[in-house]
C-alpha positions in Angstrom: 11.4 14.5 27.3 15.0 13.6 26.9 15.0 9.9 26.0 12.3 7.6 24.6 12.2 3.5 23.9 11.4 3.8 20.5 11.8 6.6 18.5 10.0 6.4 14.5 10.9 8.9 11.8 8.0 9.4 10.1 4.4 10.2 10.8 2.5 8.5 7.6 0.2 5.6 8.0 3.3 3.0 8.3 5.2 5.3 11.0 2.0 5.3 13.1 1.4 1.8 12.8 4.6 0.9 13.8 4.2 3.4 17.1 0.4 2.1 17.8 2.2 -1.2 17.7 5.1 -0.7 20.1 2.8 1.4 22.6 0.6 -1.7 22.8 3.4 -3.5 23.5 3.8 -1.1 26.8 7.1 0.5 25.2 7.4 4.5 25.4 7.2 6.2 21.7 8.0 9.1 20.2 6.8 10.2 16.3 8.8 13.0 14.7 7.4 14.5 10.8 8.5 17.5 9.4 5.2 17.4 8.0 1.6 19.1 9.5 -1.1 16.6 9.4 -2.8 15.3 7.7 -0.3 14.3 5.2 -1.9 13.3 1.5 -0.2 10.8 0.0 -1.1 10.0 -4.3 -2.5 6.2 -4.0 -5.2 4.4 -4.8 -6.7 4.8 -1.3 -8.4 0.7 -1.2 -7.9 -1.4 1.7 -7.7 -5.0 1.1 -9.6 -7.2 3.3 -6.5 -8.8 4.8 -5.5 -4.8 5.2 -8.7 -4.3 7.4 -7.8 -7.7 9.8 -4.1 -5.4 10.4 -5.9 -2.5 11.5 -8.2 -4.0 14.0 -4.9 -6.1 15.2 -3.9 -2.2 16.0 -7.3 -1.7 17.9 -8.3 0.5 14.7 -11.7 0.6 13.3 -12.9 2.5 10.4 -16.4 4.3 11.0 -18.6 3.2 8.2 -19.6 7.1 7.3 -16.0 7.5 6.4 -15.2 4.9 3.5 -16.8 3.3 1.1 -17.1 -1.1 0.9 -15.3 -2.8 -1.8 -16.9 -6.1 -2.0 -14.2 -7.6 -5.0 -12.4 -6.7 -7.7 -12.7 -5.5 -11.7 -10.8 -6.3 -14.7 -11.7 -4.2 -17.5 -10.0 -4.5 -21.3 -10.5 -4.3 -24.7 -14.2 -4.2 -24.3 -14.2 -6.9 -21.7 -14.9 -7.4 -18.1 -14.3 -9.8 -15.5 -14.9 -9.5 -11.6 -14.2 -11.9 -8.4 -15.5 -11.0 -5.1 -13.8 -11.0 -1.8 -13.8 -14.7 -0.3 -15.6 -14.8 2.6 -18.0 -12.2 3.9 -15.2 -9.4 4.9 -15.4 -6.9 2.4 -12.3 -4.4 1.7 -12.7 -0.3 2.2 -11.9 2.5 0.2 -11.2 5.7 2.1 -9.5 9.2 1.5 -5.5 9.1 2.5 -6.0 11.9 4.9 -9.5 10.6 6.9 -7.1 7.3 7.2 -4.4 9.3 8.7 -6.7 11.4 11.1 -7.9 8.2 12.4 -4.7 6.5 13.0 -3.4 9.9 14.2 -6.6 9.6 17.3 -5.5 5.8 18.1 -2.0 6.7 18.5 -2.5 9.8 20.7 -5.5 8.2 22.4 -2.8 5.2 23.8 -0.3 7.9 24.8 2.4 8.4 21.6 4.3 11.6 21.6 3.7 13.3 18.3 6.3 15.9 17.0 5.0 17.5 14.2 6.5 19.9 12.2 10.1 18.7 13.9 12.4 17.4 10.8 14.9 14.8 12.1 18.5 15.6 11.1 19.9 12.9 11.8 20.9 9.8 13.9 23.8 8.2 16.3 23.9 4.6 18.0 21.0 5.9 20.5 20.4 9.2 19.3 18.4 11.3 16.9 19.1 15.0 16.5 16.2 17.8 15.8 18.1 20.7 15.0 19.8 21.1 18.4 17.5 19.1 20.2 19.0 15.7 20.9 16.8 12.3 22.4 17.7 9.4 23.2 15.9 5.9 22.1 16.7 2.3 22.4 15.0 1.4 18.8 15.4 3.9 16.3 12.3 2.7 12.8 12.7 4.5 10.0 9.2 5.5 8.5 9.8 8.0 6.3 9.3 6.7 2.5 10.5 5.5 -0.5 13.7 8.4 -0.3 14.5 7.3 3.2 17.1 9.7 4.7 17.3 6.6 8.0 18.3 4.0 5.2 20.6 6.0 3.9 21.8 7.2 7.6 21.9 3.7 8.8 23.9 2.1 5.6 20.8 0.3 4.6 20.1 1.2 0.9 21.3 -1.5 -1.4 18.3 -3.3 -3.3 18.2 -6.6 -4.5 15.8 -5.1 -7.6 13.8 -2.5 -8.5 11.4 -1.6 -11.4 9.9 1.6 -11.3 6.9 3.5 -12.5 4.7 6.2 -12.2 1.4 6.8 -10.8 -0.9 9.8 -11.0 -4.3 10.4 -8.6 -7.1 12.5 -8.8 -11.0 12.9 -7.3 -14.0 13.5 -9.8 -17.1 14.3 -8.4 -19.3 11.6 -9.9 -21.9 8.8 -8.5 -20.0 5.6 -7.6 -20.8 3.3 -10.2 -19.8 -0.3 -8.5 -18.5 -1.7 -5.0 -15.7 -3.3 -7.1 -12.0 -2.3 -6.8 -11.9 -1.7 -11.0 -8.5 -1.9 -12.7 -8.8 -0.9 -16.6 -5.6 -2.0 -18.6 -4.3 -0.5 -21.5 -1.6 -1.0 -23.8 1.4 0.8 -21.7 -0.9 2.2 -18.3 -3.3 0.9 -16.2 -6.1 3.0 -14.2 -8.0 2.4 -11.2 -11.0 3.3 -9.8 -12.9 3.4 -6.1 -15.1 5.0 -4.7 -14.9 7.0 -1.3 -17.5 8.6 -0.6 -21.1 8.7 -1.9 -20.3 11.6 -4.6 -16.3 10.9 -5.1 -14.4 8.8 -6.9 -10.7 8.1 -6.4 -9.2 7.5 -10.0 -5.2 6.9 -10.1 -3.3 5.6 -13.2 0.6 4.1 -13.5 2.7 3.3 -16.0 6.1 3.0 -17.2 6.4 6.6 -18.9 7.3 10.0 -16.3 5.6 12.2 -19.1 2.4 10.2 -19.2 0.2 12.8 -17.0 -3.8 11.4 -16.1 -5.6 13.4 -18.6 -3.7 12.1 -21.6 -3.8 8.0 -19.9 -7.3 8.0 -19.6 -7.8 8.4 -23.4 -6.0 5.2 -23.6 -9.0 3.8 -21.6 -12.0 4.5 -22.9 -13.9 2.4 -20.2 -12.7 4.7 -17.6 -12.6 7.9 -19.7 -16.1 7.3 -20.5 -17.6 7.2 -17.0 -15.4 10.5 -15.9 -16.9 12.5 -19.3 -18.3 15.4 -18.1 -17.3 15.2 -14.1 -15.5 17.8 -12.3 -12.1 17.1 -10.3 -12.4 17.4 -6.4 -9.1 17.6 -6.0 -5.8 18.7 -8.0 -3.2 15.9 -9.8 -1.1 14.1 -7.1 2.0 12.2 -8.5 4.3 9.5 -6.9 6.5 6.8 -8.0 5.3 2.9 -7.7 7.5 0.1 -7.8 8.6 -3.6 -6.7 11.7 -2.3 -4.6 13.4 -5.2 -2.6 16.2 -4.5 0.1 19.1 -6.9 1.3 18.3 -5.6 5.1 15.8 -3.9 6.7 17.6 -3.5 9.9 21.1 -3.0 11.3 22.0 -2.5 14.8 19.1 -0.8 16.7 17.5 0.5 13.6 14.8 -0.8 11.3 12.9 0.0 8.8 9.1 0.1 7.9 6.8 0.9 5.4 7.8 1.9 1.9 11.1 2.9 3.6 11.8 -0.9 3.7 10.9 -1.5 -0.3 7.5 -1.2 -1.5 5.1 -3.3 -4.1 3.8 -2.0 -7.3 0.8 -0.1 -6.4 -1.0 -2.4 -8.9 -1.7 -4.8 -5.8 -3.2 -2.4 -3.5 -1.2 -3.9 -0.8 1.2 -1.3 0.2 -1.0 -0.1 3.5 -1.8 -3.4 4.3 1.7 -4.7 4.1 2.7 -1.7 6.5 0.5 -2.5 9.4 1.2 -6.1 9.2 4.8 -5.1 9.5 4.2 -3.2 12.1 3.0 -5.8 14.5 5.7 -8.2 13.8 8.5 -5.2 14.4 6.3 -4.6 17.8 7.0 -8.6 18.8 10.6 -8.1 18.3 11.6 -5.0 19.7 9.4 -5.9 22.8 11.6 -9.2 22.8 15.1 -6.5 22.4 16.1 -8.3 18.7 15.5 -7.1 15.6 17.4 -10.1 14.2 13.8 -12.2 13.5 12.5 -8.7 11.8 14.3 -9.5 8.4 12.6 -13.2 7.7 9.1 -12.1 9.0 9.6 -8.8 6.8 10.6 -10.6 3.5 7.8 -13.5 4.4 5.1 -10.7 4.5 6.0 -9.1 1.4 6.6 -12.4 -1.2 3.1 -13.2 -1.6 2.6 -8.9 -2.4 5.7 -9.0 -4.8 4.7 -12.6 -6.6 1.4 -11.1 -6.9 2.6 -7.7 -8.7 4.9 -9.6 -11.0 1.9 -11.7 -12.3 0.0 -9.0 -12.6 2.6 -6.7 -14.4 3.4 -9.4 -16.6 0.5 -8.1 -18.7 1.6 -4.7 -19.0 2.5 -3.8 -23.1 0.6 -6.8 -24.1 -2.6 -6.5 -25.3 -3.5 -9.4 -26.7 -2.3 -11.4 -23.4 -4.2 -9.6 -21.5 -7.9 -9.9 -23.7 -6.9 -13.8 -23.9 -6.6 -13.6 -19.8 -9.7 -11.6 -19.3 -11.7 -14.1 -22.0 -10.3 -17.1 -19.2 -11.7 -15.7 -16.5 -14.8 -14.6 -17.7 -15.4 -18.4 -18.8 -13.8 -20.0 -15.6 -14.4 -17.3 -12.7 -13.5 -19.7 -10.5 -10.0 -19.4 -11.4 -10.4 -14.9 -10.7 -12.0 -16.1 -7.9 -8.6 -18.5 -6.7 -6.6 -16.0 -7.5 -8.1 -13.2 -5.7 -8.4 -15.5 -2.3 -4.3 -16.2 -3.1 -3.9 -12.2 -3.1 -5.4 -11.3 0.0 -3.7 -14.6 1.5 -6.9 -16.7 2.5 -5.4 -19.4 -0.1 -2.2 -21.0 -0.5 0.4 -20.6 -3.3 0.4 -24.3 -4.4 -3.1 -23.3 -5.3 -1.7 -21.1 -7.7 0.5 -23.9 -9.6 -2.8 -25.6 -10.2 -4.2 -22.4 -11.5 -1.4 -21.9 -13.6 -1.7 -25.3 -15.2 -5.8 -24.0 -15.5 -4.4 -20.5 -17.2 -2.2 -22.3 -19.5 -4.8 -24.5 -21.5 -7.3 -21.5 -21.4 -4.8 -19.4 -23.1 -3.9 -22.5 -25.4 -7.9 -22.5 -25.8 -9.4 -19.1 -25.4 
């Protein structure tokens, strides 16, 4: 195999969404990772409901025996709760990063992608991507390969409009699941999270502002979460990544583009970094089947505002204590208004329902 239509550096979830894509598209691909599969990834490992619609866009369905339902979402605080289910009867699903990347690994092979594993790309030319000495040729070249993407950097690519970093730390305790709720705890300076995946394993991640904050030492700072972990024992060892709202000028130049958290990511508060990836995906598909890239850029920065207005609102309540109790006192007296807001996040409502909302969130804080 000398030459290929498109060509994605990068075998993680986005990389092989991007290939599923093209292949259903009837365009020849080829998937290079330095990596050996399946690659593990620290996240929070929930699927939004609008995450789920992507994949089956992709002709990819989870088997039930390999994730868990999430049927809404949790707010936990300073001795108060609040929860909002999922609009609609589609629930969301939790599932471990690797079962997620074995399964997209079978869809992609199963329609025909070449998969190079273990075969680090070196770099790239106009139509060209080097292995070592191994050269191939490829119309489209997508760069897949993460938030320290050597292709943006290769293809000129890197400037950001903004970015505002954390950090984020995951582990598995073996533990009963206690809810079907996507639960996010907020403390003073982190936030932790918690879903099931299995029917004996929970997925527990934290983030926050501070490299030296490890999990152990965050989840003292919430006692809600602490309390249900007291006693458990990890199934798996501390897994640490960065999380941000990272916004680039361009995600493509010439015949390259980029995908994934490659092409800026959201704060892994919103749990919409897979989901944005595979609806990504389909839209890069459309226009490399079309041969221009140039419609990639709107689509791309269309998909991510509602992820990226959503974080911002979210993170707004980060170091505030006080805002956030009077927030989670609002809700639990007008859940319709969790309930709004939850429907905006997953995109089943518009934004000018948020303005009324806001109007809503401002007497209850006036109030609460």
């Amino acid at each position: 195999m000398n030459s290929t239509d498109v060509f994605v550096i990068g075998g993680g979830p986005a990389g092989l969404a991007a290939a599923i894509a093209a292949r259903q598209r009837g365009l020849r691909v080829v998937v290079a990772d330095g990596a050996r599969p399946p690659i593990d990834k620290a996240c929070g490992e929930a699927l939004m409901p609008d995450a789920i619609t992507a994949l089956e866009g992709l002709g990819v369905t989870i088997p039930a025996a390999e994730a868990c339902r999430l049927r809404g979402v949790r707010f936990l605080g300073s001795g108060l709760s609040a929860e909002a289910a999922f609009p609609g009867s589609d629930p969301g699903l939790s599932i471990r990063r690797t079962a997620l990347h074995r399964i997209l690994i079978e869809r992609a092979e199963g329609l025909g992608v070449d998969l190079l594993w273990q075969s680090a790309v070196t770099g790239i030319a106009s139509q060209e991507v080097r292995l070592g000495k191994r050269t191939i040729r490829a119309r489209w070249i997508i760069g897949a390969d993460g938030v320290n993407s050597r292709v943006r950097r290769w293809a000129n690519l890197d400037a950001q409009s903004r970015t505002n970093l954390r950090y984020a730390f995951r582990r598995h305790y073996r533990v009963p699941p206690w809810t079907d709720r996507m639960e996010i705890y907020w403390g003073e300076h982190v936030q932790g999270y918690a879903t099931a995946v299995s029917s004996e394993q929970v997925c527990v991640a934290v983030a926050s502002h501070n490299p030296e904050l490890r999990l152990e030492e965050s989840l003292r700072a919430l006692p809600e979460l602490n309390s249900r972990l007291r006693g458990a024992e990890t199934a798996s060892t501390e897994r640490g990544a960065s999380s941000a709202n990272r916004e680039l000028r361009r995600v493509w130049r010439g015949n390259v583009a980029l995908i994934g958290d490659a092409s800026g990511t959201v704060d892994a508060i919103t749990g919409e970094g897979l989901g944005l990836s595979f609806s990504q995906a389909a839209v890069l598909a459309s226009c490399l089947s079309s041969g221009n890239l140039a419609g990639y850029q709107e689509a791309h920065r269309r998909l991510a505002r509602r992820p990226l207005l959503m974080a911002r609102l979210m993170l707004a309540l980060d170091g505030r204590p006080k805002l956030q109790r009077r927030i989670l006192q609002i809700f639990r007296k007008r859940p319709e208004i969790f309930r709004r807001m939850l429907a905006l996040h997953i995109g089943t409502i518009s934004p000018f329902h948020l303005a009324l909302d806001g109007l809503a969130l401002g007497w209850g804080l006036l109030t609460a």
